[in-house]
C-alpha positions in Angstrom: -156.9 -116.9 -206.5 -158.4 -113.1 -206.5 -156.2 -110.6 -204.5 -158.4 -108.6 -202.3 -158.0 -104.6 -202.9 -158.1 -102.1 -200.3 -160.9 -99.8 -201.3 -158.1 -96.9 -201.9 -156.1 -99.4 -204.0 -159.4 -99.9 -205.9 -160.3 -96.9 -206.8 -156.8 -96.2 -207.6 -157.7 -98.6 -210.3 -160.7 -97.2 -211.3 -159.0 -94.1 -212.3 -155.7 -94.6 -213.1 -154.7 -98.1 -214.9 -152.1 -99.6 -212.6 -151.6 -96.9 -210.0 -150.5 -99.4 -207.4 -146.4 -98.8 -208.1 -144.9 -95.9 -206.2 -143.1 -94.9 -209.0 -143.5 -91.5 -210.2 -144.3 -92.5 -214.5 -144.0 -89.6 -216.7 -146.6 -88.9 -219.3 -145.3 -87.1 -222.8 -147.0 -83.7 -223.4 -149.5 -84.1 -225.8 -152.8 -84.8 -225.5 -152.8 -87.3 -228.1 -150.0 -89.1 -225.9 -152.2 -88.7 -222.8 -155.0 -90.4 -224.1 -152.7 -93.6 -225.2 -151.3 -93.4 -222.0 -154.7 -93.4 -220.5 -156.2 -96.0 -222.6 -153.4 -98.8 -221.9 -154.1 -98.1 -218.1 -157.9 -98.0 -218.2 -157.6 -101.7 -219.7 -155.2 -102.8 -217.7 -157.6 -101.5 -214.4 -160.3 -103.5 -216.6 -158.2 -106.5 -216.5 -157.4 -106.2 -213.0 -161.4 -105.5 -212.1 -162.2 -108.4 -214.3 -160.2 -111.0 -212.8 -161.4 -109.9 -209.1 -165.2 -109.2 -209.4 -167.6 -112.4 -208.8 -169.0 -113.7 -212.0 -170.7 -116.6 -211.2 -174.8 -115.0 -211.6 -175.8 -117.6 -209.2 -173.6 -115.8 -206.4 -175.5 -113.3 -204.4 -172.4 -111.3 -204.8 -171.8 -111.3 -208.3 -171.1 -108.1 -209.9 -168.9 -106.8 -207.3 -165.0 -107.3 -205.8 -164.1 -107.9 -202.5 -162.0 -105.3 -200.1 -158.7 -106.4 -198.5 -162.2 -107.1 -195.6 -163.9 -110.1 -198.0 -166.3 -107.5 -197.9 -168.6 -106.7 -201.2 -168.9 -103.1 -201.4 -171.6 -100.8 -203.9 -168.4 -99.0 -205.1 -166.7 -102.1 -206.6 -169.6 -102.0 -208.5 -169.4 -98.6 -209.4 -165.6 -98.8 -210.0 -166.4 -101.9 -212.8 -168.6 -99.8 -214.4 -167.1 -96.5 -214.6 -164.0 -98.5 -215.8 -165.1 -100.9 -218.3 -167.5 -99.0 -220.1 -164.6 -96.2 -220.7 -162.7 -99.2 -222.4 -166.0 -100.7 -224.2 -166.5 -97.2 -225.6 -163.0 -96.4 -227.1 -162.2 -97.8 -230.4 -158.7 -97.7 -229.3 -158.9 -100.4 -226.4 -158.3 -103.9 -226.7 -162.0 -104.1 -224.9 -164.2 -101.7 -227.6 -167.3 -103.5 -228.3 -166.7 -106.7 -226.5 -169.8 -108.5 -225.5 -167.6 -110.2 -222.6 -167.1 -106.7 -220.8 -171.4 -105.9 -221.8 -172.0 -108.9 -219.7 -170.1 -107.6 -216.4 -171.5 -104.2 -216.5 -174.5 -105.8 -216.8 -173.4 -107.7 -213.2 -172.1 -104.7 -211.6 -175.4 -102.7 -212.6 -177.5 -105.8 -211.1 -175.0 -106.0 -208.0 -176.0 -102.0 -207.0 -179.5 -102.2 -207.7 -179.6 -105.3 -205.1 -177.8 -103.3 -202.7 -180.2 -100.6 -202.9 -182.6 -99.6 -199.6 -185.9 -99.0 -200.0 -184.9 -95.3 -199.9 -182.3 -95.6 -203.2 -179.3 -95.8 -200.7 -176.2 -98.2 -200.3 -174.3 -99.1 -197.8 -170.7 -98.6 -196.7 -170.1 -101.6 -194.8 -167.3 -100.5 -193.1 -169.1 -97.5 -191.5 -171.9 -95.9 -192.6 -175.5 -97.4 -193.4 -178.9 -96.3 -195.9 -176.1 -93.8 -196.7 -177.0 -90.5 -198.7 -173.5 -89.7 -199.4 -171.8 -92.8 -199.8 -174.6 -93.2 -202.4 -173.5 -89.9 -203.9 -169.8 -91.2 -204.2 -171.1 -94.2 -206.0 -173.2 -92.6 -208.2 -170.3 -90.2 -210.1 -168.8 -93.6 -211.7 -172.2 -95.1 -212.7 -173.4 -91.7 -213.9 -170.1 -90.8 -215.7 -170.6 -94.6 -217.2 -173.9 -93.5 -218.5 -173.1 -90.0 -219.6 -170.3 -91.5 -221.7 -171.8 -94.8 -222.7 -175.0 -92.3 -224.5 -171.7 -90.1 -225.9 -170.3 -93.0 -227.8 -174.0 -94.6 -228.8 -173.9 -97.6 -226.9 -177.1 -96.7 -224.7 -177.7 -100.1 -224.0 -175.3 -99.3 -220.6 -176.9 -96.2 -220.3 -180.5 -98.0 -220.6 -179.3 -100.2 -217.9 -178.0 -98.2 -214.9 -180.8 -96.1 -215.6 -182.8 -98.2 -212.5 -180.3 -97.9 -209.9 -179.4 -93.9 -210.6 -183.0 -93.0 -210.6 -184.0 -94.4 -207.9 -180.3 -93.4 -206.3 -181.3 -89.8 -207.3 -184.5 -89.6 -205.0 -182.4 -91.0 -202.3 -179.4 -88.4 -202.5 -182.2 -85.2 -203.4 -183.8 -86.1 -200.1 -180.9 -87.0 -197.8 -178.8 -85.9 -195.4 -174.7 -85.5 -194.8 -171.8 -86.2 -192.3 -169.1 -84.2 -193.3 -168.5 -80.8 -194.7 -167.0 -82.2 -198.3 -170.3 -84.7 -198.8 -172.7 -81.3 -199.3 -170.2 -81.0 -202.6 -170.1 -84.9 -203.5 -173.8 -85.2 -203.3 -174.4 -81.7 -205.2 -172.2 -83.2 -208.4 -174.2 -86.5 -208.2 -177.4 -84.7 -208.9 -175.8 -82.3 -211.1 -174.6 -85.4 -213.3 -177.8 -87.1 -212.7 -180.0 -83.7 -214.1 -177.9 -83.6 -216.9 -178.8 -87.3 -218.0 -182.3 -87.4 -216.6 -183.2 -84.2 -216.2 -185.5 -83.4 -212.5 -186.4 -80.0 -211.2 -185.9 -81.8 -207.1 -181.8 -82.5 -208.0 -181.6 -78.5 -208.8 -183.4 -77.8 -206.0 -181.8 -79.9 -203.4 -178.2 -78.4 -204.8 -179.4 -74.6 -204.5 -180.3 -75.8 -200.8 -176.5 -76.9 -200.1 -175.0 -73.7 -202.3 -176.7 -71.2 -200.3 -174.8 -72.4 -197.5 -172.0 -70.9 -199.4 -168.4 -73.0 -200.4 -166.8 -73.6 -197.1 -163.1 -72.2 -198.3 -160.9 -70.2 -195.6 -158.5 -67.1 -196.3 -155.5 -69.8 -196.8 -157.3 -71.4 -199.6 -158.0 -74.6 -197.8 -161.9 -76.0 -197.0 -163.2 -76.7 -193.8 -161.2 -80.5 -193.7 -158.1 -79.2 -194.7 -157.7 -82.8 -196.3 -155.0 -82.1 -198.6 -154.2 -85.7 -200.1 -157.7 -86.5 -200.2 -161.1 -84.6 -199.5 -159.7 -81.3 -201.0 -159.3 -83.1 -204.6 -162.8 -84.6 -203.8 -164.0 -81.2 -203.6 -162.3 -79.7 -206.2 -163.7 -82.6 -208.8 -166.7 -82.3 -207.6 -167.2 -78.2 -208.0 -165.6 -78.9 -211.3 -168.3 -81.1 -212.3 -171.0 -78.9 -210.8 -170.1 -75.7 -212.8 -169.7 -77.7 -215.8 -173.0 -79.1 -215.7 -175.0 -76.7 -214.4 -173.2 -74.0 -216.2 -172.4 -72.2 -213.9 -168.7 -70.6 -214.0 -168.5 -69.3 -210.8 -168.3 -72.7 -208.8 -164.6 -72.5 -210.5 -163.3 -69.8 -208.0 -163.0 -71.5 -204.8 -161.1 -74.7 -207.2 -158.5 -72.0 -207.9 -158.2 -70.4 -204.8 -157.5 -73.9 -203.7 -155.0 -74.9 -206.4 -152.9 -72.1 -205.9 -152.9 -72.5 -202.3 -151.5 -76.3 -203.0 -148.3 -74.2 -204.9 -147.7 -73.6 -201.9 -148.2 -77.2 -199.5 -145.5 -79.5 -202.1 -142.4 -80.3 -201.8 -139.5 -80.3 -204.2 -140.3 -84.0 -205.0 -144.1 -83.3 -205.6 -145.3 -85.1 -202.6 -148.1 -83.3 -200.5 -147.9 -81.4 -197.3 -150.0 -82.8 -195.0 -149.5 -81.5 -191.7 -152.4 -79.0 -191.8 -155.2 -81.9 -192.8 -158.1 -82.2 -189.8 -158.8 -85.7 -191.4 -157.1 -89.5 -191.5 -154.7 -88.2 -194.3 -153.0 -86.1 -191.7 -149.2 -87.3 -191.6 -149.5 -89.7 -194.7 -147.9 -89.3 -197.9 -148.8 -89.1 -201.2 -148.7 -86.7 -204.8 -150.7 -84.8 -206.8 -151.9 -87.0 -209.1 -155.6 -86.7 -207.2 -156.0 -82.7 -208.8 -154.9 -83.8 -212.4 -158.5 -83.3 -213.3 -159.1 -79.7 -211.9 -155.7 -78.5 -212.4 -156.0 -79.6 -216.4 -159.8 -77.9 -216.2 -158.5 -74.8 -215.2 -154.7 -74.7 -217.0 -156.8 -74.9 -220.4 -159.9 -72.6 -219.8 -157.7 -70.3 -217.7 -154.1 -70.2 -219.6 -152.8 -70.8 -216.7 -149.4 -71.6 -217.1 -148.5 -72.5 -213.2 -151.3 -75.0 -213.3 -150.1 -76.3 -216.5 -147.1 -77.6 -214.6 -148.7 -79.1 -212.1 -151.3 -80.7 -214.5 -148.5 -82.2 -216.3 -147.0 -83.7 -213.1 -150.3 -84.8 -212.0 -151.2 -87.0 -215.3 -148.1 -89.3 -214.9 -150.7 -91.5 -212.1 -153.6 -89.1 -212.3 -155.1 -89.1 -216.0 -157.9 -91.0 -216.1 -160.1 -91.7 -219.5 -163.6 -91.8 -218.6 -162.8 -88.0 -217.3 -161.5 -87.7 -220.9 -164.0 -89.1 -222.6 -166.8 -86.6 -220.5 -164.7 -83.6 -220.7 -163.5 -82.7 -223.5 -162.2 -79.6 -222.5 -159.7 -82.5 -220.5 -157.8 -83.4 -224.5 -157.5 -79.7 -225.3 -152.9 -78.1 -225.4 -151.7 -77.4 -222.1 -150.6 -74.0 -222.4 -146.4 -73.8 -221.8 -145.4 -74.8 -218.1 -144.4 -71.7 -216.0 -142.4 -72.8 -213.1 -144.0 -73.2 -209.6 -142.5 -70.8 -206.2 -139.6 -72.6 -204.3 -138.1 -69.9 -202.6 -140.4 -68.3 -199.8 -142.0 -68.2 -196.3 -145.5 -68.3 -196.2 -148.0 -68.8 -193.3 -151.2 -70.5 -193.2 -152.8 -68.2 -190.6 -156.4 -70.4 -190.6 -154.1 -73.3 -190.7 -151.7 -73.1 -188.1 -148.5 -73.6 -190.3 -145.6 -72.0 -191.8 -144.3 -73.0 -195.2 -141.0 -72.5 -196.1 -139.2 -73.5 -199.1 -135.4 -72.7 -199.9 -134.9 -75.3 -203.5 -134.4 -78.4 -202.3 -135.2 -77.8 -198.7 -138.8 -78.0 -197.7 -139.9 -77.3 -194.4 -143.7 -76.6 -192.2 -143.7 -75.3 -188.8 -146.8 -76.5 -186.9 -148.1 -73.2 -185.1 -150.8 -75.2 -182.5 -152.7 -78.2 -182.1 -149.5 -80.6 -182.9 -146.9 -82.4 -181.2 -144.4 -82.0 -184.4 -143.1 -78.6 -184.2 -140.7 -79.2 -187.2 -141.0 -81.4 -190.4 -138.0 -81.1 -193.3 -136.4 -82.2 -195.9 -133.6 -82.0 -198.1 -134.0 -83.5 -201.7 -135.0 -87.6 -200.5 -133.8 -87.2 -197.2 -136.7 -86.6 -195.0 -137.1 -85.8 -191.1 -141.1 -86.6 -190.1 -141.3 -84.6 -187.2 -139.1 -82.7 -183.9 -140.9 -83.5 -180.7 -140.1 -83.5 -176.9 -141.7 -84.8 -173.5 -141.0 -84.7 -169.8 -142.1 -87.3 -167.5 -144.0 -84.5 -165.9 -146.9 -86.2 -164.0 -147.5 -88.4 -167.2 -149.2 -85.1 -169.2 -145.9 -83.1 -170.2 -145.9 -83.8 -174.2 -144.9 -80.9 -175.6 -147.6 -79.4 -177.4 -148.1 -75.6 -177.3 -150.6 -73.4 -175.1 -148.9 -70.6 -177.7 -147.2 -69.7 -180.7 -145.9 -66.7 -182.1 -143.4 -65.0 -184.4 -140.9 -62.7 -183.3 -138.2 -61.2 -185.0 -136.8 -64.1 -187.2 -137.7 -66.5 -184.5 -140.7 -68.6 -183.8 -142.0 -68.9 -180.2 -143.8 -71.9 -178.4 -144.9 -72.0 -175.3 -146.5 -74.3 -172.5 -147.2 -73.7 -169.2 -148.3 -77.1 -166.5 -148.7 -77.4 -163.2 -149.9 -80.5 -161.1 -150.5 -80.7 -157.2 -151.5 -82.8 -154.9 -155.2 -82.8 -152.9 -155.6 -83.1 -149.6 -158.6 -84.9 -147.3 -162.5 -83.7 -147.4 -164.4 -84.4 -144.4 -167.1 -85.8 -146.9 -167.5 -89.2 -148.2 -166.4 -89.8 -151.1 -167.3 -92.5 -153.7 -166.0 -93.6 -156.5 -168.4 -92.2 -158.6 -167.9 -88.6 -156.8 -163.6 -88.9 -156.6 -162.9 -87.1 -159.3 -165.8 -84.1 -159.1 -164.2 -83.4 -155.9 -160.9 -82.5 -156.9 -162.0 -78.5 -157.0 -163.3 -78.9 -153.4 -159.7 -79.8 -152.2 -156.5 -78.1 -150.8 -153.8 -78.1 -153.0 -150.5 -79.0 -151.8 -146.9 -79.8 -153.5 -147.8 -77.7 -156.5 -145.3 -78.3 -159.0 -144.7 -76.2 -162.0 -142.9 -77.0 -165.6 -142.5 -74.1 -168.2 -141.8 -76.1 -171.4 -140.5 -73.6 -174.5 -139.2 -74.4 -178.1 -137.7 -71.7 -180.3 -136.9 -72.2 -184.5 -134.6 -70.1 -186.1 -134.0 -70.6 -190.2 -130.0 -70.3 -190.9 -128.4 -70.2 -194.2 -128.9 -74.2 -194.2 -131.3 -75.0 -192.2 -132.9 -74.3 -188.7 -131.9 -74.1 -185.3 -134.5 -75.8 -182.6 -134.0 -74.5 -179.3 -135.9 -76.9 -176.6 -136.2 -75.8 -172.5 -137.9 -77.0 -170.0 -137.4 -75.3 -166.1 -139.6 -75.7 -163.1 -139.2 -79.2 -161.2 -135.9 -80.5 -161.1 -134.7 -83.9 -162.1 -137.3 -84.4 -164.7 -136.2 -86.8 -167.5 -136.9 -85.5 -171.1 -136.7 -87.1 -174.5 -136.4 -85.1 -178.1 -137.1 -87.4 -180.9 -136.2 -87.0 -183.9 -138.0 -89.1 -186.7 -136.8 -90.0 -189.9 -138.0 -91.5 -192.8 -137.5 -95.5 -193.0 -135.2 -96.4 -195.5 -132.4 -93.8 -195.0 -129.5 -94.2 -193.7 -128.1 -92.7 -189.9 -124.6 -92.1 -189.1 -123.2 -91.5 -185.7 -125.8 -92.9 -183.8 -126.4 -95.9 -181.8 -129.5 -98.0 -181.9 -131.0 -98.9 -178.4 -130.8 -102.5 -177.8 -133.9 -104.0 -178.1 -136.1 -101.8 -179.7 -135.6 -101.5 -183.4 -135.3 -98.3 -184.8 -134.9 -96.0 -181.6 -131.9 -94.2 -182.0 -129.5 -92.8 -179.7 -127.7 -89.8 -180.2 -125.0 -89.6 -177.1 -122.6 -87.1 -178.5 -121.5 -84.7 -181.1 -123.6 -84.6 -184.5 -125.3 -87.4 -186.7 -125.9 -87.4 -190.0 -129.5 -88.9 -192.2 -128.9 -89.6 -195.6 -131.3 -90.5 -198.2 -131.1 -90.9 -202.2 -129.5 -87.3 -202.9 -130.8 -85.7 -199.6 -128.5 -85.1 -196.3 -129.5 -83.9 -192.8 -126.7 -83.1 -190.4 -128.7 -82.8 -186.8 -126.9 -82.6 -183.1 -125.4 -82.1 -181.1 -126.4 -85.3 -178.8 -126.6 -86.2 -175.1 -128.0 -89.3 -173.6 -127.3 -89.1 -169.8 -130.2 -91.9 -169.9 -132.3 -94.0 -171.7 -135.5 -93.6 -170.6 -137.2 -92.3 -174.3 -140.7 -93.6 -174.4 -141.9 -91.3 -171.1 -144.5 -91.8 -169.3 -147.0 -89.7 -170.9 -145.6 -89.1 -174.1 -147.3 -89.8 -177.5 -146.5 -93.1 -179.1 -142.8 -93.6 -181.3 -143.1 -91.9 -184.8 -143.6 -94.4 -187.7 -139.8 -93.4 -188.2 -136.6 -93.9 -187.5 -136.3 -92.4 -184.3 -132.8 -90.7 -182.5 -133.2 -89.3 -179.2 -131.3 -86.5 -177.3 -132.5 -86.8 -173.4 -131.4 -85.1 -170.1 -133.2 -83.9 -167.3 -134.9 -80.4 -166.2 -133.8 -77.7 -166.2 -132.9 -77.8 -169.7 -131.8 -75.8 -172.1 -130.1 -77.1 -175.6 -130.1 -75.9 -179.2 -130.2 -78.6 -182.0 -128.7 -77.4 -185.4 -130.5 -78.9 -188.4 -128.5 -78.5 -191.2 -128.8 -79.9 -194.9 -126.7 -80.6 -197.8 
């Protein structure tokens, strides 16, 4: 039976062999060793493509692979290309030349042109329709298929997805966007599509989008701040633009934005994501998505910083049909420098504070987030430090201000909530709650909520008060990573992994990581306030008490 792919899984594939595995492969340093490595996982993503696309040509499907949805997506179809004519091509694949592998592209090809709109766009089932950029996403694997396919002389593939990428070119030199990162996506599709079929309107239509001007902030990050995902979207995408086109100068917003990532990793390689404005925001994940900038701009710049991120980024990153375009991609690394791991830097466009002591990686979220605090000590990783009051169901903690002072960091929130008294009106229920102006007040009450962080020699102190009302129960939680282990704290009965932490100090281990956190109070159990935002994906320990209050939690690791 076919297993069904999530469309990140699958594309995971398209690029990077068997990129499923969490493991963190490494890839010796020669190009001669990348390009094996990259070869045995290009055919084992062929493989994998091959036994999930539909092959019967009766099928109206056939050509494509099903999501983890049963759904039979354009990009499948692009992802079986892109993949299988980099193994057809290179004589080193188990695949080169075989007629078996001819015969699906040949599917795939028929699959997209089928799922074309009058227009020369496809659909993304899941969301958008007669889509310009989708289209654009598609077309970089179909036209990197053909560009390499003409490379290596087998233009029969070329000859055949010359239909759909025409006709997808009119589409994408005409359309329109959604988001800030698809102006970039559907400038690269047109600059690969001039390059094989050359059309004065795919020029045109990119000048259009640059004169808008590359939408990167003082911080380095673009407008989505998408760190796992749309900023290595961007990145490839300028990458291919300046390299087609010629045009060098598209390169300097991809390094201002590679040496801001220096910057947003932790000691393990994994990504920050805190600052992200999109759905990566909170997730996890590694580098391996800027292997293809970072190894652009290591070679053609010397840079030796990049060079060590490069090399971290081909153990899942290195994909062959990138090597097989670019060969600038096969060229020495120059020597690995070593990246920063001992600073305080602020994202002032961002709303975050990086700091990095070795092993201990930490972000403070300035505004805009319930997670003041996120850290980490080697594996042993806390997700967030949040707190709420059952203030009128609206006391979250999340910060009217922020601010630095001295060595300490300031947040601040200010709420009140009364009560209304009568109108001698009528009132409706359409009308209730436009006449809350028009009423009295009465009963104001007032909370003052405040957090204060302090870095000490091993760690941070996180000072939490809240003073107004009286007798209002509050919660800190404290999420860590699943699969760690807690000391000297007791799990609330019933609720599976909600911690309590009733006295003294607790301890969260994990691989060669500790975090020493506390001290605890519980003088109740009431953690999931009304009001307050949904458990952490964590392991959760709660420190409670009521208002006014006033404690400071050491955070201390190793």
């Amino acid at each position: 039976m076919s297993r069904l792919l999530t469309r990140r899984q699958t594309l995971a594939l398209i690029g990077a062999g068997s990129a499923l595995s969490t493991a963190r492969p490494r890839v010796a340093q020669t190009p001669d060793a990348w390009l094996a490595r990259a070869v045995e996982r290009n055919d084992a993503a062929a493989r994998r493509l091959m036994d999930t696309q539909v092959a019967d040509p009766a099928d109206p499907r056939a050509g494509s692979v099903p999501d983890e949805h049963t759904l039979h997506q354009p990009w499948s179809a692009s992802g079986v290309i892109e993949t299988l004519t980099a193994s057809f091509v290179h004589p080193r694949s188990r695949f080169h030349h075989d007629h078996g592998v001819l015969g699906r592209i040949r599917l795939a090809a028929a699959f997209l042109e089928r799922s074309q709109s009058p227009a020369g766009n496809i659909d993304l089932l899941i969301s958008n329709f007669n889509s310009p950029p989708d289209t654009a996403f598609v077309v970089h694997g179909v036209a990197t298929a053909a560009a390499i396919a003409r490379t290596h002389g087998a233009h029969e593939i070329t000859t055949l997805l010359r239909p759909f990428l025409v006709k997808a070119g009119g589409g994408i030199a005409a359309g329109g966007v959604h988001t800030p990162n698809h102006r970039w996506v559907v400038c690269s599709a047109l600059a690969q599509l001039h390059e094989l079929f050359p059309d004065g309107r795919y020029v045109r239509r990119i000048d259009e989008w640059l004169a808008e001007g590359i939408d990167i902030d003082a911080d380095g990050q673009y407008t989505e701040r998408s760190t796992l995902t749309y900023s290595t979207v961007i990145n490839r995408a300028l990458v291919v633009m300046a390299t087609k086109l010629q045009r060098p100068g598209l390169l300097g917003p991809v390094r201002q934005n590679l040496q801001s990532l220096m910057y947003l990793l932790h000691g393990d390689g994994e990504i920050v994501t805190e600052i992200s404005r999109r759905q990566d925001q909170y997730t996890r994940g590694g580098i391996e998505g800027y292997w293809l900038p970072l190894t652009y701009l290591a070679v053609t710049d010397g840079n030796r910083q990049f060079a060590t991120m490069a090399r971290e980024a081909a153990g899942k990153g290195i994909r062959l049909s990138a090597l097989l375009e670019y060969p600038e991609l096969s060229a020495p690394l120059p020597s690995s420098a070593p990246l920063p791991d001992d600073f305080e830097k602020p994202f002032s466009d961002g709303g975050i504070v990086r700091i990095r002591r070795g092993p201990l990686s930490a972000t403070l979220v300035l505004g805009g987030s319930s997670r003041l605090l996120t850290l980490r000590h080697a594996g042993a990783v806390m997700e967030g430090v949040r707190f709420a009051t059952s203030f009128f169901g609206k006391a979250q903690f999340v910060p009217d201000t922020a601010e630095k002072r001295g060595g300490t960091y300031h947040f601040r929130q200010s709420l009140e909530a009364p009560y209304y008294q009568p109108l001698s009106q009528k009132v409706t229920p359409d009308t209730w709650a436009a006449t809350r102006p028009a009423r009295r007040q009465s009963e104001i009450n007032y909370l003052q909520q405040s957090a204060e962080i302090t870095e000490t020699d091993r760690g941070f102190q996180v000072r939490v008060r809240a003073e107004g009302t009286s007798r209002v129960p509050l919660a800190v939680e404290i999420g860590f990573r699943d699969g760690g282990q807690l000391e000297g704290c007791r799990e609330v009965p019933g609720s599976p992994g909600t911690f309590l932490l009733e006295h003294g100090m607790g301890v969260y281990r994990a691989g060669a990581g500790r975090i020493r956190f506390g001290p605890g109070s519980a003088p109740h159990r009431y953690v999931q306030v009304r009001g307050a935002e949904p458990k952490l994906p964590a392991q959760s320990v709660y420190v409670t008490g009521f208002t006014p209050f006033d404690q400071t939690l050491t955070f201390e690791c190793g």
